[in-house]
N, C-alpha and C positions, 0 to 999 in steps of 0.2 A: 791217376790211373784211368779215370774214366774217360779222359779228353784223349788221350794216348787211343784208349779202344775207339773211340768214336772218328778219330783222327785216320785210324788206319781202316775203317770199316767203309768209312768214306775214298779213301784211296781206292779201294777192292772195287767199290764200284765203281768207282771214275777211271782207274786204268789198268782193270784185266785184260779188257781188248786189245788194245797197244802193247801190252806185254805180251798177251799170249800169240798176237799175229808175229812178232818180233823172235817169241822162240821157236814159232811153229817155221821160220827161216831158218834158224841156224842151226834146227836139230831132224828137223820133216818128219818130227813122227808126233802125232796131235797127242797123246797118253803125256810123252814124254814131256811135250812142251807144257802140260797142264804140271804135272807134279815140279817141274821148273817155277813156274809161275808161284804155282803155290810156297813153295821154299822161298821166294821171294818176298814174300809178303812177311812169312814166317820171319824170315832174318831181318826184316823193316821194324815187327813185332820187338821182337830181342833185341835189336840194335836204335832202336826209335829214338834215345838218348844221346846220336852221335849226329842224327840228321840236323845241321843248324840253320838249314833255311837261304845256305848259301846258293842253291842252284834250286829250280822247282823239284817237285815230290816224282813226277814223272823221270826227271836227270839222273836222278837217285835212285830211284827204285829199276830204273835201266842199267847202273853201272852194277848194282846188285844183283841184275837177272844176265850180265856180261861175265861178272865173276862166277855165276853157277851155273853157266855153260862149257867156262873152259874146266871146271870140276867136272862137270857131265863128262866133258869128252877125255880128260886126261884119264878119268877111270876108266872109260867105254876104249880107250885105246893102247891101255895096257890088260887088256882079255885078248887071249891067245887065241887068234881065229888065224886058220889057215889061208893063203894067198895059195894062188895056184896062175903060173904062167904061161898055162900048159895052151891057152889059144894063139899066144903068140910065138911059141917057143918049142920044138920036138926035144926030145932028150938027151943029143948033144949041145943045147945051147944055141940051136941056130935058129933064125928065122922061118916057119914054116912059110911064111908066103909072103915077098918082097912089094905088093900091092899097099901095105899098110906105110910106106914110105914116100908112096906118091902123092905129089900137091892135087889139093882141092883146085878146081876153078870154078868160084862160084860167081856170080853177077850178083846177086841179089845181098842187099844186107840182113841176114839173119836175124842181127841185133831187134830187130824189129817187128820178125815173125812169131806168134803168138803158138803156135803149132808147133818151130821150131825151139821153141823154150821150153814147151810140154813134153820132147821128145828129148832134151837137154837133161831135162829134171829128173825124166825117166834114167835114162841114163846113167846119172850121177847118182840117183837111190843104186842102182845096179854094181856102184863100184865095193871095190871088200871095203868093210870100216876102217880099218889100219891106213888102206889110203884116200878112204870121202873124207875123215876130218883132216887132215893136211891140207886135201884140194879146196874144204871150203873156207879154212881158215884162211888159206893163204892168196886164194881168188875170187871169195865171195866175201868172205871178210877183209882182205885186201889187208890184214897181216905181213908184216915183214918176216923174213926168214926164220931171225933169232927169236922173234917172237913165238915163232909156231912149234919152234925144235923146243922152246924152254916151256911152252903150255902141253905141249905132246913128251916130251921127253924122249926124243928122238937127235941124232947129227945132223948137221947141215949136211953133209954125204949121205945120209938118208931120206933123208928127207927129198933132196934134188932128183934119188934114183923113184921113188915115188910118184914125185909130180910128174916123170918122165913115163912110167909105167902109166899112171893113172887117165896122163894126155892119151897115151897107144891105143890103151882101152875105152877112152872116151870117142876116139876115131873111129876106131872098129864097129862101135855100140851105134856109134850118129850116121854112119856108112849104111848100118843095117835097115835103122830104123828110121832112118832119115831119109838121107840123098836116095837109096835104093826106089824108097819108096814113090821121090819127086818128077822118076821119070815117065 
């Protein structure tokens, strides 16, 4: 028992950091990514008997802190939080303003603008939760489709009408705060 505690007391210190930069990605809220972390360590505690030393303690304690994100999110996106499409949409259903359809021409690679990532990020905290974890799963985690619908509990028809919503509103948001701003 005591090699177990000293075992894992030594983990805690050697890879909070990597854990907690790891959830403070997938989740961007620093509270949350802490009691993630922590649950991680916990289920290391509890489960420390399953670890066999096949992959490092880092491998493992990563694929522990992978599974209690897609629990974070699978609860955090079955709470009923209202969507509203009301910036892109009057209450026939139509487009209020046909501007949101037109191509970018940008010259510059963004990928590599430091600014433009901060305005990205803003952004995507911006979007409703129902559809940030889908976008992140499926374009920051780079999830496949079935993956996302069966960790979200959502259809691949939903799913698709989302990513499609959440791009419109990411346009909209990066228009505002973004290109507006780079002229």
């Amino acid at each position: 028992m005591n090699e177990k505690i000293e075992t894992i007391n030594r983990w805690i210190d050697q890879y909070s950091v990597p854990l907690l930069k790891r959830a403070m990605y997938l989740v961007s809220d620093k509270e949350d990514a802490e009691d993630l972390v922590q649950d991680v360590f916990i289920n290391a505690f509890e489960s420390y008997t399953n670890f066999k030393g096949n992959s490092s303690p880092l491998t493992w304690l990563m694929r522990i802190l992978k599974n209690k994100v897609a629990d974070f999110y699978r609860k955090k996106y079955r709470h009923n939080d209202q969507i509203s499409l009301d910036y892109f949409f009057d209450e026939s259903g139509s487009w209020k303003s046909d501007d949101i359809l037109y191509e970018w021409n940008e010259e510059q690679n963004l990928l590599d603008d430091k600014e433009f990532h901060i305005a990205l990020e803003e952004c995507l905290e911006g979007l409703p939760l129902k559809w940030k974890i889908p976008v992140k799963l499926y374009y920051l985690e780079e999830k496949k489709a079935a993956i996302v619908c069966q960790e979200t509990g959502i259809t691949t028809t939903n799913l698709w009408k989302i990513l499609q919503r959440s791009r419109l509103q990411l346009r909209a948001c990066l228009e505002n705060n973004w290109f507006n701003t780079q002229n």
